[in-house]
N, C-alpha and C positions, 0 to 999 in steps of 0.2 A: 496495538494488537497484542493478543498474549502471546503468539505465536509465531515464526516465517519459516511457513512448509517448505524448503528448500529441497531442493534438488537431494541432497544429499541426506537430510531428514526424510525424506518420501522414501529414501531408499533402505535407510537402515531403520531415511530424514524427515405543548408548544402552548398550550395557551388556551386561553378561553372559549368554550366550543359557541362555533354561530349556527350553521346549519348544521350538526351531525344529528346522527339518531342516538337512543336513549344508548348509554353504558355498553358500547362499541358494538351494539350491531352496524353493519353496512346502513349507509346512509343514502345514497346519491341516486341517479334515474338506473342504477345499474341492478338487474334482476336481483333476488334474493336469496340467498343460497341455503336449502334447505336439508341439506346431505353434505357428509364431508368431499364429496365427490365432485359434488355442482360448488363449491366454496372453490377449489381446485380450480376447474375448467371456466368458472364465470367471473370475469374481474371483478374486482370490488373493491367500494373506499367509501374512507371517509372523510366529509370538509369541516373545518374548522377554522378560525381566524384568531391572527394575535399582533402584537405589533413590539419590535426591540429596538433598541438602542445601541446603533455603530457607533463609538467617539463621538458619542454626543450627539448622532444624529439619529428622529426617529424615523424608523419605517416599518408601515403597516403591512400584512400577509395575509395571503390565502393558503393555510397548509392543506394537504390532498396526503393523506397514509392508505394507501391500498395495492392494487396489484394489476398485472399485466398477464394474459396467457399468451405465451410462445407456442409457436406451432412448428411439425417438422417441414422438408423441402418434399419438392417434388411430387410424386403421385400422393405423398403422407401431407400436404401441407394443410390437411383441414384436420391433421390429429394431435390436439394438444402435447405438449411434450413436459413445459415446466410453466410453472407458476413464479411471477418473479415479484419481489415486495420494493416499495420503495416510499419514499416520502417526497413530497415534493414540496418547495415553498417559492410563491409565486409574488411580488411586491403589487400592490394596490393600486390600481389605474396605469400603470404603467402600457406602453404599445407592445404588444408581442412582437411585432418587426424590428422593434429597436431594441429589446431590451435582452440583453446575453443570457443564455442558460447552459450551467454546468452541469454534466451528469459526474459525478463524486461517486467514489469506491474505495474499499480498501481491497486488501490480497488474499492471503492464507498461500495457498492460492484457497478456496472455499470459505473464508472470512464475512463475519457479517459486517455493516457501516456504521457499526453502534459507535468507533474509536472518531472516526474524522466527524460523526455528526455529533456526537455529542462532547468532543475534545477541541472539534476546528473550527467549523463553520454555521453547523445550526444558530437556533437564536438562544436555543438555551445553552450553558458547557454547565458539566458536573466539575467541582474541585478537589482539588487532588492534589499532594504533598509532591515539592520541587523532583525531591531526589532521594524521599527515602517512603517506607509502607504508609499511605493513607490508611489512617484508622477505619475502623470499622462502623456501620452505619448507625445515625443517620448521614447521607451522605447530602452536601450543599447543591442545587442548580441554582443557578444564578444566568441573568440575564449575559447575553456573550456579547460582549464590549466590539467582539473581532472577526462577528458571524461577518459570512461574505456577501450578507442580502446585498448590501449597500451596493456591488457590483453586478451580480450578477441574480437572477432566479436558480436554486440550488436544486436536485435531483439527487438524492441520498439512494445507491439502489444494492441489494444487500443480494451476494450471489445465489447460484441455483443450491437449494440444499442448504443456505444459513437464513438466520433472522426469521422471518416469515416465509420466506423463498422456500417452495417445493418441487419437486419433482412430480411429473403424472404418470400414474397409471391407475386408467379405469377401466382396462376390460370386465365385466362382472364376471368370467371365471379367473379362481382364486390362480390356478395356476399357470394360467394365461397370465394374468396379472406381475406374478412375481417374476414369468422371465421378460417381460414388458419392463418393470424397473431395474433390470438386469441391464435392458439394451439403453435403458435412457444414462443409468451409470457411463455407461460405456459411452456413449457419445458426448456426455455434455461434461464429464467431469475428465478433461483433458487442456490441455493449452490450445487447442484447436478448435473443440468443442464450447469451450466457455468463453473464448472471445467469439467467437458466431452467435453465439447467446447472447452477451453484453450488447451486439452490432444490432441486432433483431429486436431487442426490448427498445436500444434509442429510435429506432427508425418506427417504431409504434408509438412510442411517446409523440415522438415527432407529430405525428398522424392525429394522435387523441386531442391533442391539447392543443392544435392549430401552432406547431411551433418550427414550421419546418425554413420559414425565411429568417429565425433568429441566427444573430453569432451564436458561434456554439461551440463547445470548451468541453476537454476529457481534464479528469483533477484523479488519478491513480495515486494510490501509494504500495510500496512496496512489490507484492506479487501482482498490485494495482496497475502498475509501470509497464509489466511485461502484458500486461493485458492490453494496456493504453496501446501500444506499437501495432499491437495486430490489431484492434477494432479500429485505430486511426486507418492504417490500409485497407481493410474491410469495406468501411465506410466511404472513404475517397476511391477505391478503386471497382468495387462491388454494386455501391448504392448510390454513388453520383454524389456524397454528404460532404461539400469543403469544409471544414473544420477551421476556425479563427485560431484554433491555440489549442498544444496540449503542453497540460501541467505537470511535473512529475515529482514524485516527492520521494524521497528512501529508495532510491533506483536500481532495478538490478534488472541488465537485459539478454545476458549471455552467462548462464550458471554455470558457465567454466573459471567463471569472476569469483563464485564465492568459496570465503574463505572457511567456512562451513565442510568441514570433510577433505580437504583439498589430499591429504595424507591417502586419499582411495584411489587419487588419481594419479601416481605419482608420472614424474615428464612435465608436469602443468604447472608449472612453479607462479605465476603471475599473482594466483592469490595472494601469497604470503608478501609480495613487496609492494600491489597494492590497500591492502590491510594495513601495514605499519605505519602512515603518518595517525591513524585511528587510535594504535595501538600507544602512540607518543602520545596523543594529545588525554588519553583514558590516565595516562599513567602520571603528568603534569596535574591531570585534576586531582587525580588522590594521593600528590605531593611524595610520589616515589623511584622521584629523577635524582641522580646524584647532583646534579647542577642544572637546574630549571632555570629559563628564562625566566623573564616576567610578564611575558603574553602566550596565550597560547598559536595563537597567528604565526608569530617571530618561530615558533619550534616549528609547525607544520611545514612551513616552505623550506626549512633545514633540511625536514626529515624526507619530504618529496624527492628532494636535490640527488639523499643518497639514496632513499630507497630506487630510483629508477638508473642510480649510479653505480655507484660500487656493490650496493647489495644484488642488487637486479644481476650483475656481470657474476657474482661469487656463484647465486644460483644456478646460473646458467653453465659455468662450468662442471658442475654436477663433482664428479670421482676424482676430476685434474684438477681439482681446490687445491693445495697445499696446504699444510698443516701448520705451519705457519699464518698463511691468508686467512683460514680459517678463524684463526684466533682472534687475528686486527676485526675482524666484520664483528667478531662476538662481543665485543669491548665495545667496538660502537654500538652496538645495537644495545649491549647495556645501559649507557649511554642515554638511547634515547628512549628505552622501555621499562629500566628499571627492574630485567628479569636479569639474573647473575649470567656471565659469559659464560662459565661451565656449562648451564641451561641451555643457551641457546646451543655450544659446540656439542653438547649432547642428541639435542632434539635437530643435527645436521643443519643447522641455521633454517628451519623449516618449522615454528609454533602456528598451527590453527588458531581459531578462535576461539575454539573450548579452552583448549589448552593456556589459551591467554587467563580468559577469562578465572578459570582455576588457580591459575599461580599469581598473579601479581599480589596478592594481598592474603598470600596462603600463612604466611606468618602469624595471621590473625585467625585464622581457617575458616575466612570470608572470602565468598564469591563476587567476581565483578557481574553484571549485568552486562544483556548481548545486545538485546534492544536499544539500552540506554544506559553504556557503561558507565555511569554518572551513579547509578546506584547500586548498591553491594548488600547481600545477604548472609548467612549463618551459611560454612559449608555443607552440604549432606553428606558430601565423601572426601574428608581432608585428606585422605590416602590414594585419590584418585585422580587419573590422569586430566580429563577434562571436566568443566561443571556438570553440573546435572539438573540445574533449572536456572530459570532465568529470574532475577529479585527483581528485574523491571516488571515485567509483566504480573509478577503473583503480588505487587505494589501497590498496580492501579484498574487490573481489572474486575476484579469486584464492583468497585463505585460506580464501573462505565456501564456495567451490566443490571444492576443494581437500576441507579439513575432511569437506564433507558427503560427496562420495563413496567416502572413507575409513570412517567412519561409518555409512554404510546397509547396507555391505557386510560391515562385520568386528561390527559390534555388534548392527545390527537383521538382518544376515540376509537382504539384499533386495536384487534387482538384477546378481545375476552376469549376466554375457554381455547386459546394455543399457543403453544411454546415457541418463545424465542430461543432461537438456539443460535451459541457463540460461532460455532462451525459446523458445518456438516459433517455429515457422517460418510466418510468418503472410502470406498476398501480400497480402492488404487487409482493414484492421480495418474494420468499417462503424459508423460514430461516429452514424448515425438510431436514434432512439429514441422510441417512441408513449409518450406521458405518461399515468399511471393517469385513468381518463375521457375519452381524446381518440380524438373519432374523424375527427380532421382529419392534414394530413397532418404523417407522420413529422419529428420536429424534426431539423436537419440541424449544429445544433451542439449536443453534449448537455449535458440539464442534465435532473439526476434528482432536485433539489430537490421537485417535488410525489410523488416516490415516498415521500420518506422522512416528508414533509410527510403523505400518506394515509393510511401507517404509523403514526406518531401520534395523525391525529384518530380513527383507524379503531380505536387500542387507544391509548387518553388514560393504560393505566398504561404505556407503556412509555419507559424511560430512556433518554437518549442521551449519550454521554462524546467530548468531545472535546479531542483531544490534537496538540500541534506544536512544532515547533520554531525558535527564534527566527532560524536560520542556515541556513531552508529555501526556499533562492529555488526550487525545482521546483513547489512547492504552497506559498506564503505562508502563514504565522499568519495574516494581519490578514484578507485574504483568506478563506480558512478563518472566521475567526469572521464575516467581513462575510456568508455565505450562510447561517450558525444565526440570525442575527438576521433576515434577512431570508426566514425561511421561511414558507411561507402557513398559518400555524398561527393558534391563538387566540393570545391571549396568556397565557393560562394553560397552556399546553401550553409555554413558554420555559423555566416554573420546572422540565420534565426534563430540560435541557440542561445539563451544566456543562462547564467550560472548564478545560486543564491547560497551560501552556505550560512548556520547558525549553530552557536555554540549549545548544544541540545543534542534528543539523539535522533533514534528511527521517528517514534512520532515526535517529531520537531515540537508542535505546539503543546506537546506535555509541560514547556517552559516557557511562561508565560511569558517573559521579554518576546520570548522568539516567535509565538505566534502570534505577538502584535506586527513585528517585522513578517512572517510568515503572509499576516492579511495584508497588508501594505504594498509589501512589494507585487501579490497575484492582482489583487484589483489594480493596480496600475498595470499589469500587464494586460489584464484584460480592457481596460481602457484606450491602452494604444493600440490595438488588436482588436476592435470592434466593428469597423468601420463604421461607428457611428458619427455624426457631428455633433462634438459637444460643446 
C-alpha cells in the first residue's frame, strides 16, 4: 500500500473472457444499469474464466468483478447506503460445502485491494524491483506462481469510497443529496462504520453465491487487521458466522502501539521499545551497525532481550534516569541502531519512526523507507527532522496501479468509463470505537483487541495466524506480537495463535522468497483449519 492512515497521520496522520459482455459492460442475469444512479444502487458484474499455475499445479477459475449494494439498519434497511466492488475467483468444479473462501482486504484504513490482489494472491502479480524504484512502464504481469487458489476460492473486496467501491446518494434533490453523502461519510468512514460494512458485504456474499456452509477465512493487512478483529466479532457474535481462521498480516490492533507520532503522546512510551528490534534489524540491513552479527535473527532476539529490559526500565523512569544511565542506554542503542549516542541522549532516548527513518543514512541525505525499510530514497529535507515520504511506496505503486487498471478492463471485463481510485476521498476518519460490552463512552484511541479477544472466547475453536515482516516500521513485528500476547484471553486460547515472521517488510510478499513462504505457510493453515477430510 502507498500508504498507513495511522492514527497519528489522520490527526496531523485475469484472463480470457468466456461469458462476459462486449468491452466491460455488465454481463450476468443482473439488470442493466442505465444512469449512474441505477449503476450505484443495482449490483452488477462480470464472468470470465482463466486458469494458473500454483508450483506447478494447474487450476481452472471462474472470476466474478462486480458489486454488492449495502443497505442501512432498521426502519432505513431498504435504503441503499454503499456500493461495494470486489473480485471474486472461484476454482472449477470444486463443492461449495468443501471448499474454503477467503474474503482479502487491505487497510488505509480506506485503501483499495489492488496491493494483495495483485502482489499476493490473484492468479496474475505485477513485477516489481526487490528493493529499489521499479522503473517505469511497460510494467510485467506474469502468471502468480503463489496465487492462493490452490487453497482456498479468493474474495478481493476493495473498501467503501476506494477502487470501484462507492458511496450512495440518490435523493433526486441536489441538496437533499449532498447532505445524504454527508451522513453516509459519517457513518461508514469510521472504525465502527467500516467494519459493519466489511460484516454486511460477507454475509451478502455469503447469501449470493450459495456459500454460507463453506470454511471461511478473513486475510487483513494492515489497517486490514484492525478491521479483521471487529468484523471477526461482528460475525460470530452478531450473525451466528463461525469463522475457520483469521489471517493477519502487518498488524496493528491498539494505535497506542504505533510508533508513528508517539512524541504527541507523551506518558506512552511502549512505541519506542517496541519499534527498536525493527529499528536493528533496518539498520543490519543497510550495514550501519558498528559490530553486526551475521544473521539478522541472532540481533533480533538480542535486541528484544533489551529492548523490553533495560531500555523499556530507562523509559519508564522518565526524569529519575540519571545522567549517567542515560548514557549506558545511548551507547547501546548505538549499538544496535547505528544512530550516534549523542542522538539518541538528545532525542531523551525517545526516536519515532520518522525520525528513524530521516537519520540513519542521513549522511548520504537518503531516506530509509517506513513500509519497507529495506528501501531508501533521495532526501527532500536533509535539514529536517523526520522523513517526508516514503521511497517504498513511491517505488512500487505506480506498477500495482498501473497493472490493475490494465487488468480489470481487458481481462475481467469491468470498469470501462470509471475510475479506479487508490483511496478514497475521506475528510475525517473517526478513529472512536465502542468495545464488544462497553457501554461507557466511545474509546478515542482505537484498540480493537477485546473484539478479537470476544471472537475467541465466544468461539474457543477458532484459529488465528499471524504474519509480519522484519523491515516493517509502519506496524512493527515485535509490536504486532506484543498485542497476541497480551490479549484478554485464557491462556488456553494462546495455543490458536501462531506466529510467521519474514525477512521483508509491511507488504511481505513485495519479496518474493517471502511470499512464496507467505503462500505456504497460509494454505497450510488453512488446510488444517478446514475441517475438511482430506
Amino acid at each position: 500500500m502507498r500508504k498507513l492512515a495511522l492514527a497519528a497521520a489522520l490527526s496531523a496522520l485475469l484472463l480470457s473472457t468466456a461469458a462476459a459482455a462486449d468491452s466491460g459492460k455488465k454481463s450476468d442475469k443482473d439488470a442493466q444499469a442505465d444512469t449512474p444512479e441505477a449503476a450505484l444502487t443495482t449490483p452488477q458484474s462480470s464472468t470470465s474464466e482463466g486458469s494458473v499455475s500454483v508450483e506447478g499445479k494447474s487450476i481452472r477459475y471462474q472470476a466474478v468483478a462486480g458489486t454488492l449494494v449495502l443497505h442501512g439498519t432498521g426502519d432505513k434497511e431498504h435504503e441503499p447506503t454503499v456500493s461495494m466492488f470486489y473480485t471474486a475467483y472461484f476454482k472449477k468444479g470444486a463443492k461449495a460445502g468443501e471448499r474454503p473462501v477467503t474474503f482479502i482486504y487491505n487497510g488505509g484504513p480506506g485503501s483499495a485491494t489492488v496491493w494483495l490482489h495483485m502482489g499476493a494472491f490473484g492468479p496474475r502479480r505485477v513485477v516489481t524491483a526487490d528493493d529499489s524504484h521499479t522503473p517505469a512502464a511497460p510494467y510485467q504481469l506474469v502468471n502468480n506462481d503463489y496465487s492462493l487458489l490452490d487453497a482456498s476460492d479468493l474474495v478481493f473486496i476493495d473498501a467503501p469510497g476506494a477502487g470501484f467501491s462507492r458511496l450512495i446518494a440518490d435523493d433526486k434533490d441536489p441538496g437533499k443529496r449532498a447532505e445524504q453523502m454527508k451522513d453516509r461519510q459519517k457513518a461508514i468512514y469510521g472504525v465502527d462504520g467500516d467494519g459493519h460494512a466489511f460484516a454486511q458485504f460477507i454475509t451478502q456474499f455469503l447469501s449470493r453465491y450459495g456459500r454460507w456452509n463453506s470454511p471461511k477465512y478473513l486475510f487483513g493487512e494492515s489497517y486490514g487487521t484492525t478491521r479483521s478483529a471487529m468484523v471477526a466479532n461482528i460475525l460470530t457474535n452478531d450473525n451466528s458466522v463461525d469463522l475457520n481462521g483469521v489471517i493477519l498480516l502487518s498488524q496493528i490492533l491498539s494505535f497506542d502501539n504505533s510508533v508513528d507520532g508517539p512524541d504527541t503522546n507523551p506518558g506512552v512510551d511502549q512505541p519506542y521499545w517496541l519499534a527498536l528490534p525493527t529499528y536493528a534489524a533496518t539498520a543490519w540491513y543497510h550495514h550501519k551497525l558498528p559490530s553486526p552479527p551475521a544473521d539478522v535473527e541472532t540481533l533480533i532476539g538480542e535486541v528484544e532481550q533489551f529492548a523490553t529490559g533495560d531500555y523499556a526500565q530507562a523509559l519508564i523512569a522518565g526524569s529519575q534516569l540519571d545522567a549517567a544511565r542515560k548514557q549506558a542506554i545511548a551507547e547501546k542503542l548505538y549499538q544496535y541502531t547505528g544512530l550516534p549516542a549523542a542522538y539518541w541522549v538528545k532525542a531523551n532516548l525517545r526516536v519515532t519512526g520518522g525520525m528513524f527513518e530521516h537519520e540513519l543514512q542521513a549522511d548520504d541525505d537518503t531516506t530509509t523507507g517506513r513500509l519497507d525499510t529495506r528501501f531508501s530514497g533521495p532526501a527532500l529535507d536533509p535539514l529536517g527532522k523526520e522523513s517526508d515520504y516514503d521511497p517504498q511506496s513511491s517505488a512500487i505503486s505506480s506498477a500495482y496501479i498501473a497493472a490493475f487498471n490494465d487488468y480489470v478492463r481487458k481481462d475481467l471485463k469491468y470498469g470501462d468509463g470509471q475510475t479506479y481510485r487508490e483511496y478514497a476521498d475521506i475528510p475525517r476518519w473517526d478513529m472512536s470505537h465502542r468495545a464488544p460490552g462497553s457501554h461507557e463512552a466511545l474509546q478515542q484511541s482505537t484498540n480493537v483487541m477485546p473484539d478479537l479477544a470476544t471472537a475467541m472466547k465466544t468461539d474457543p475453536n477458532l484459529k488465528v495466524m499471524l504474519n509480519g515482516g522484519y523491515y516493517d516500521l509502519a506496524t512493527p513485528f515485535f509490536a504486532a506480537q506484543y498485542e497476541m500476547r497480551h490479549l484478554p484471553i485464557p491462556d488456553s486460547l494462546q495455543r490458536n495463535i501462531s506466529y510467521h515472521w519474514y525477512p521483508s517488510g509491511h507488504m511481505v510478499y513485495a519479496h518474493v522468497p517471502s511470499l512464496k513462504q507467505l503462500h505456504d505457510n497460509v494454505a497450510g493453515f488453512i488446510e488444517n483449519t478446514d475441517n475438511v477430510k482430506h
